[in-house]
C-alpha positions as CSV (number, residue, x, y, z in Angstrom):
1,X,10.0,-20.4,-17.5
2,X,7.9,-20.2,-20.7
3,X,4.7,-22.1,-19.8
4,X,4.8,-22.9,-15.9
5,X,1.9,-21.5,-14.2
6,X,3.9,-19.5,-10.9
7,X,2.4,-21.1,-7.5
8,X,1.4,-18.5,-5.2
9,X,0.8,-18.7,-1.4
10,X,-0.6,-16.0,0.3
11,X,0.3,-15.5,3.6
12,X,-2.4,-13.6,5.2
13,X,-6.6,-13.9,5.0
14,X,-7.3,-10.6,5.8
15,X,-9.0,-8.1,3.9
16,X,-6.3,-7.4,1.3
17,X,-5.1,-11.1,1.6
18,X,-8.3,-12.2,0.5
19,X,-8.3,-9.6,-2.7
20,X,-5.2,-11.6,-3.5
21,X,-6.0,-14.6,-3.2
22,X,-9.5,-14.2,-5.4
23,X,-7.1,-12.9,-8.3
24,X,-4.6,-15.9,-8.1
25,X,-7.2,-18.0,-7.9
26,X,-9.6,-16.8,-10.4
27,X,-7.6,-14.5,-13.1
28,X,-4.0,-14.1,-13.3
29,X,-2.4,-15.4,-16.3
30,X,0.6,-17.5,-15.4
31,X,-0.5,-18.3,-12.1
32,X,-2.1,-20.6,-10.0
33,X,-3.2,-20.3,-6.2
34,X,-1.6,-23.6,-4.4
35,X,-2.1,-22.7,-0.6
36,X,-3.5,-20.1,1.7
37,X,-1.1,-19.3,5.2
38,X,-2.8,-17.7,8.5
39,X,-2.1,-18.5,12.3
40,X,-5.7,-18.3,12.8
41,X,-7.3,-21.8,12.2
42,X,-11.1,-20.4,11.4
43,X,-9.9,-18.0,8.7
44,X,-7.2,-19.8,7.5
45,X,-10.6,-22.5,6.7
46,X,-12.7,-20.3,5.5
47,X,-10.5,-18.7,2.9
48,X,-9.8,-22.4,1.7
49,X,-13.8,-23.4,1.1
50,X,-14.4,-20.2,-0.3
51,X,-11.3,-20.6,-2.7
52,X,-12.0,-24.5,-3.0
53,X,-8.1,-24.9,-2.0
54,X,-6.7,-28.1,-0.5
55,X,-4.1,-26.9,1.5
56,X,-3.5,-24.2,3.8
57,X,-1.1,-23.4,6.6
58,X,-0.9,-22.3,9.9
59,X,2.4,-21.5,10.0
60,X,4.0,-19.8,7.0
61,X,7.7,-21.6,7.4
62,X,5.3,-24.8,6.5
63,X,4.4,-23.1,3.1
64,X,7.7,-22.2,2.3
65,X,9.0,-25.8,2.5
66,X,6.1,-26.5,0.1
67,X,7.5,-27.2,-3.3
68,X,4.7,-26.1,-4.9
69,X,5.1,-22.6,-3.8
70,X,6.9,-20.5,-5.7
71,X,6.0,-17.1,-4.5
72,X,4.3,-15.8,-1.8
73,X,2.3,-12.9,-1.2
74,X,2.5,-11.2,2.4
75,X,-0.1,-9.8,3.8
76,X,0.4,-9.4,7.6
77,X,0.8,-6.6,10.4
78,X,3.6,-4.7,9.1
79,X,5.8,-5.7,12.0
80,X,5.8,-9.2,10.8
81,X,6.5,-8.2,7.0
82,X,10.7,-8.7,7.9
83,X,10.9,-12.0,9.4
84,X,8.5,-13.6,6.8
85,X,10.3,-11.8,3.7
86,X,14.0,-12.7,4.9
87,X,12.5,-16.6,5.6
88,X,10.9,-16.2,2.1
89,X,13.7,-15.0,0.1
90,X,16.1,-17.5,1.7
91,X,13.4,-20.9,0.4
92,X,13.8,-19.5,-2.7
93,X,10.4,-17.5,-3.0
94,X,9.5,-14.8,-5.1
95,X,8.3,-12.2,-3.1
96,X,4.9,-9.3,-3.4
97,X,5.1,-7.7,-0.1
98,X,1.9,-5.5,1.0
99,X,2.8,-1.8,2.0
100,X,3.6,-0.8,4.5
101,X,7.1,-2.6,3.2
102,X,8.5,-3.0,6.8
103,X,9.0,-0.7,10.6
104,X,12.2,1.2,9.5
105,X,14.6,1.7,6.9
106,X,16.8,-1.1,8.7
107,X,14.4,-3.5,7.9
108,X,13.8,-2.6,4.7
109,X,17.5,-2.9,3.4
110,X,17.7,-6.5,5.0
111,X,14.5,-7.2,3.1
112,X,16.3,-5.8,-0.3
113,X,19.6,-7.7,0.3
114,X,18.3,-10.8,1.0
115,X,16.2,-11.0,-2.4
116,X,19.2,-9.7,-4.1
117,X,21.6,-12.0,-2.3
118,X,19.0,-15.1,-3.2
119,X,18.0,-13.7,-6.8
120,X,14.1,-13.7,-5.8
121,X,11.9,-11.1,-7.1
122,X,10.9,-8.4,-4.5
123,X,7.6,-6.2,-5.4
124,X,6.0,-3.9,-3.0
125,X,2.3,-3.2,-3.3
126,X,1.6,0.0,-4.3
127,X,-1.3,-0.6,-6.2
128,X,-2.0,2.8,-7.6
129,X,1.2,2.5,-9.6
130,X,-1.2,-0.2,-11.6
131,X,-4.7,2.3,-11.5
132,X,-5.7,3.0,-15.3
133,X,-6.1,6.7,-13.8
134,X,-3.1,7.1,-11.6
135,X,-1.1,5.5,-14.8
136,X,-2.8,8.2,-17.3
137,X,-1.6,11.4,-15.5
138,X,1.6,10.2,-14.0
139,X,2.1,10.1,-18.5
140,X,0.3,13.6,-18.9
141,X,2.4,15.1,-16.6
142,X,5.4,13.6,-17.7
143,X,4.6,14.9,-21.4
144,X,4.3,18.3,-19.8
145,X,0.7,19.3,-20.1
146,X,0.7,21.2,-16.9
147,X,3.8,22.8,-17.4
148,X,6.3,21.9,-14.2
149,X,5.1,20.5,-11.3
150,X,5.2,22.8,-8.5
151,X,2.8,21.2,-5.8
152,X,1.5,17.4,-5.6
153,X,-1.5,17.5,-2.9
154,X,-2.1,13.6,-1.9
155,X,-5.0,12.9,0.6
156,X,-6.8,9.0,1.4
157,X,-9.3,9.1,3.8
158,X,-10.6,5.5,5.3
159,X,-14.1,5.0,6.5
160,X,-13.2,2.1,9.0
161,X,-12.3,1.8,12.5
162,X,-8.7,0.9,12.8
163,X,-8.0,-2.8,13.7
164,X,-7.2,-3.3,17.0
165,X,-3.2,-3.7,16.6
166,X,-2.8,-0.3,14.4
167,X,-3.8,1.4,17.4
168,X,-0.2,1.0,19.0
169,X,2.3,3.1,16.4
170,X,5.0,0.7,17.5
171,X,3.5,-2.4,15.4
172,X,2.2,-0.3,12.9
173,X,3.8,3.3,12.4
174,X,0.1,4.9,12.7
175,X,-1.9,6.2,9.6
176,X,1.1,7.6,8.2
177,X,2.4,4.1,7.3
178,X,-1.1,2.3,6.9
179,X,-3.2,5.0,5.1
180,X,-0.8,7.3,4.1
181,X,2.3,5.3,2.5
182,X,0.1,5.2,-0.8
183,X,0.6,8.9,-0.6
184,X,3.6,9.1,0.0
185,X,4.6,6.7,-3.5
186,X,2.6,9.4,-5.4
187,X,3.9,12.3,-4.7
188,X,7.2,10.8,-5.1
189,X,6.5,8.9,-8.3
190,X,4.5,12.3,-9.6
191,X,7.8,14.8,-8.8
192,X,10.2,12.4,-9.5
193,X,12.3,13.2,-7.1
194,X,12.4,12.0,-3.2
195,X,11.6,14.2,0.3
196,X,14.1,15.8,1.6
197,X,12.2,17.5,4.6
198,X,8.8,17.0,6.6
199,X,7.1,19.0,8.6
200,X,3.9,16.7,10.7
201,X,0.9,17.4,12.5
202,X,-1.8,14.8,13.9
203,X,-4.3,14.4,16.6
204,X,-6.6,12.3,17.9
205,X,-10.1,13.4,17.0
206,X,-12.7,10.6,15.7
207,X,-11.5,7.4,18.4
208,X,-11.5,8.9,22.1
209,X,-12.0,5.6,23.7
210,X,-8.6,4.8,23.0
211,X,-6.6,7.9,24.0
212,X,-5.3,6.7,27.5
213,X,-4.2,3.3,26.1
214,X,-2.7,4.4,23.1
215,X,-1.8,7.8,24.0
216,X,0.4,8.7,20.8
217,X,-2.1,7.3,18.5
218,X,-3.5,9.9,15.8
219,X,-6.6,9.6,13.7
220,X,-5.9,12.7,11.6
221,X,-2.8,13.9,9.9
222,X,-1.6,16.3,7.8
223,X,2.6,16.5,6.5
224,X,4.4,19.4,4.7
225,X,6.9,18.1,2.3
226,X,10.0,19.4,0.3
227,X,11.5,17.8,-2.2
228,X,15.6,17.7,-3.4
229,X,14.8,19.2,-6.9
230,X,12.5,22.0,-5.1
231,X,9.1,20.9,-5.6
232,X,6.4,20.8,-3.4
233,X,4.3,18.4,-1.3
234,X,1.3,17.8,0.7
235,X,-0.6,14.8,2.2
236,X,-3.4,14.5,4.2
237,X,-4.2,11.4,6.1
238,X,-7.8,10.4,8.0
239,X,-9.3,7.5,9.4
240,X,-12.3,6.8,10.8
241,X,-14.0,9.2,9.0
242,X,-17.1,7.5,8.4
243,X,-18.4,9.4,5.0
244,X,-16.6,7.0,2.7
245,X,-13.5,5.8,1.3
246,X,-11.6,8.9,0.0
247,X,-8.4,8.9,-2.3
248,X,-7.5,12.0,-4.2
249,X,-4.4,13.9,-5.7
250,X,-4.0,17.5,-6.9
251,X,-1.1,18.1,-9.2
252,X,-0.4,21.8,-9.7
253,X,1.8,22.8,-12.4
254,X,3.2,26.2,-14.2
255,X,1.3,26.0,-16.8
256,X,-2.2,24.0,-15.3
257,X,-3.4,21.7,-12.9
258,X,-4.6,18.4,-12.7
259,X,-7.0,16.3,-10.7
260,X,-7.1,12.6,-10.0
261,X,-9.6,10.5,-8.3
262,X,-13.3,11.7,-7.2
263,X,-15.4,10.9,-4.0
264,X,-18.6,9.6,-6.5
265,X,-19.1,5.7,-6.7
266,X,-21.3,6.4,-9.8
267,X,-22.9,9.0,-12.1
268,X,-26.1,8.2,-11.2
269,X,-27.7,11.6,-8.9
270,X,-31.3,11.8,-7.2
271,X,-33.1,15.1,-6.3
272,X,-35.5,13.9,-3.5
273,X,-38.2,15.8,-1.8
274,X,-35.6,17.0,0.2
275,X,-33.9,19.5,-2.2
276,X,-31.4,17.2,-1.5
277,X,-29.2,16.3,-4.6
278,X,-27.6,12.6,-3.4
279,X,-25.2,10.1,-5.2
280,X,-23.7,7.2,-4.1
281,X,-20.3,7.6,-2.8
282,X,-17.4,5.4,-2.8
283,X,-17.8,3.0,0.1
284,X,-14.1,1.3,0.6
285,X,-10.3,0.9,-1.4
286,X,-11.4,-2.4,-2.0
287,X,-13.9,-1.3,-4.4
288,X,-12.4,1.5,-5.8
289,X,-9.0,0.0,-6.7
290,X,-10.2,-3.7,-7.4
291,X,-8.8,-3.8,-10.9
292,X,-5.7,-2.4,-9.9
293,X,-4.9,-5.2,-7.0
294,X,-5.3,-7.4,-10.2
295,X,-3.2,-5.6,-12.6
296,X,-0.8,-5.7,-9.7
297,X,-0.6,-9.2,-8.9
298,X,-0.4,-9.3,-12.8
299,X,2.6,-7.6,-12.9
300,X,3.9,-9.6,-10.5
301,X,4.0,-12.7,-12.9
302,X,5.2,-10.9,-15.7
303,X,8.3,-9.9,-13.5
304,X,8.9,-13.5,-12.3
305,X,7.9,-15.1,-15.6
306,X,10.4,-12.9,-17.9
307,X,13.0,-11.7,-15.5
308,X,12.4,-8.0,-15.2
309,X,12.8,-5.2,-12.6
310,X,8.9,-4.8,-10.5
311,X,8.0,-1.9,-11.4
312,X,7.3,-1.0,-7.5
313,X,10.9,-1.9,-6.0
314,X,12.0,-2.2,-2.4
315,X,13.9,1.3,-3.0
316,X,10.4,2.6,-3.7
317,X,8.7,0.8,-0.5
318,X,12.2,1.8,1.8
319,X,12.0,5.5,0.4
320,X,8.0,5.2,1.9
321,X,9.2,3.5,4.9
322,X,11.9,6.4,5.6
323,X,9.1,9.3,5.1
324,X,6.8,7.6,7.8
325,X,9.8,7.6,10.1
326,X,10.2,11.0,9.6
327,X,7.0,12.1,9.9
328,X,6.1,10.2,13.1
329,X,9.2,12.0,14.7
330,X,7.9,15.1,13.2
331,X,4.6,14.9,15.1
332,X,6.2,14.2,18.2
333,X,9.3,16.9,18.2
334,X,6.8,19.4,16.9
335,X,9.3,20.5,14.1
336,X,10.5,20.0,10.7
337,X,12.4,17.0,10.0
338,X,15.3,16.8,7.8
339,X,15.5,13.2,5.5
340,X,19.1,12.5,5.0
341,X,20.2,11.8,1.2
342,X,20.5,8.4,-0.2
């Protein structure tokens, strides 16, 4: 494939769609943006002038007949992410799937088989896999600097108000699966090893209006993990939370510890007539992780372009998928929940 520029479609204008779609369209060597898909007409419009794209799609089976398209990026409700993957991999189409990778473990091995089974690349987006940071000490502690790891300590906190669909955990698995699966892939990718058993809490603390609708939904979580070769976990999960956008891991070894990530947008600090000492904090993911999404989708083409593994699989997104199950039952039994082995 030496030379061909990879079409992309990105199925999706949200938010994180949109991220995608700027780096295909603007900076990603080896590929080119051909089309935009969303069922809403308006944004699905929008997303085309701003991109100055011809063609976009209101139903994503119409993209996938498009010969143009080689790949696709998804970038749906999670409960969606199945259909469009086994519809994608069966046209032919490479594949970078937005975490959360699917609803259950089911799904994800249908999603897994049918890339295998068509010979499509499948890459779930776990962006922080790509951070320069995240990269640096998953090498430090992998040299040994700190020793063993004993304990990994994961927490992302989002400023915004959930959309309106996350609010029912059975399209969207709650902030365990939307906030939290990032989590979730570092403390697994940091121990090297997966969860064996979880132990959940959560509440609804920040969003009463929506407690007698969506009775099970939390806004606040925190999940006790153990891991097969004995090493510990924590992640703490908030939405809502108004203060900023929050993303930071604690790595504690036997011989040290290590700290990732940092609540200040910039070095810059004012001392006001307040005796206040202020600093700008980190407003949202999307600015905090914007070169990552592009090494990301980056990594994407290089997989396509000279046949290699992703370097986030579907094991990696199904091995998420299966501690957010867990969890979820978790809060509700009120007890540790054992993962069976793979």
């Amino acid at each position: 494939m030496a030379g061909k520029k990879i079409g992309v479609c990105v199925i999706g204008s949200g938010r994180a769609g949109m991220i995608h779609a700027r780096n295909f369209a603007r900076g990603i060597d080896g590929a080119r943006l051909v089309a935009m898909a969303d069922p809403v007409q308006e944004a699905v419009d929008t997303a085309c002038r701003e991109l100055e794209l011809k063609t976009g799609y209101l139903d994503y089976r119409d993209a996938l007949e498009d010969d143009a398209v080689d790949a696709v990026v998804v970038v749906t409700p999670t409960v969606y992410h199945k259909e469009i993957v086994l519809a994608a991999a069966d046209a032919g189409k490479h594949i970078l799937c937005e975490k959360p990778m699917a609803m259950n473990v089911e799904e994800c091995d249908a999603m897994i088989e049918a890339a295998g089974r068509n010979k499509v690349k499948l890459q779930i987006a776990f962006m922080r896999r790509f951070d320069r940071s995240f990269l640096q000490a998953k090498e430090r502690i992998d040299s040994g600097e700190i020793g063993k790891v004993v304990l990994v300590k994961s927490l992302t906190h989002g400023p915004s108000v959930p959309q309106s669909w996350m609010y029912d955990i059975r399209k969207s698995n709650g902030p365990l699966a939307e906030v939290n699966s990032h989590d979730i892939d570092t403390v697994r990718w940091f121990t090297g090893s997966e969860i064996s058993e979880v132990y959940a809490l959560a509440g609804n603390y920040r969003c009463p209006e929506v407690r007698e609708e969506f009775p099970d939904f939390y806004d606040n979580v925190v999940m006790n993990c153990r891991f097969e070769n004995g090493m510990q976990g924590v992640i703490d999960g908030a939405v809502s939370v108004i203060y900023g956008y929050d993303a930071r891991v604690e790595v504690l070894g036997t011989r040290g510890i290590m700290f990732i990530g940092h609540l200040d947008d910039t070095s810059v600090v004012v001392c006001n007539d307040q005796q206040s000492l202020v600093r700008p904090g980190v407003k949202s993911w999307r600015n905090l992780f914007i070169d990552a999404y592009a090494r990301e989708d980056q990594g994407f083409m290089e997989c396509i372009l000279e046949d290699s593994e992703p370097k986030v699989t579907g094991h990696d997104g199904k091995m998420a998928v299966k501690v957010v199950n867990a969890g979820n039952t978790s809060i509700i039994k009120k007890e540790p929940v054992t993962l069976l082995k793979e």
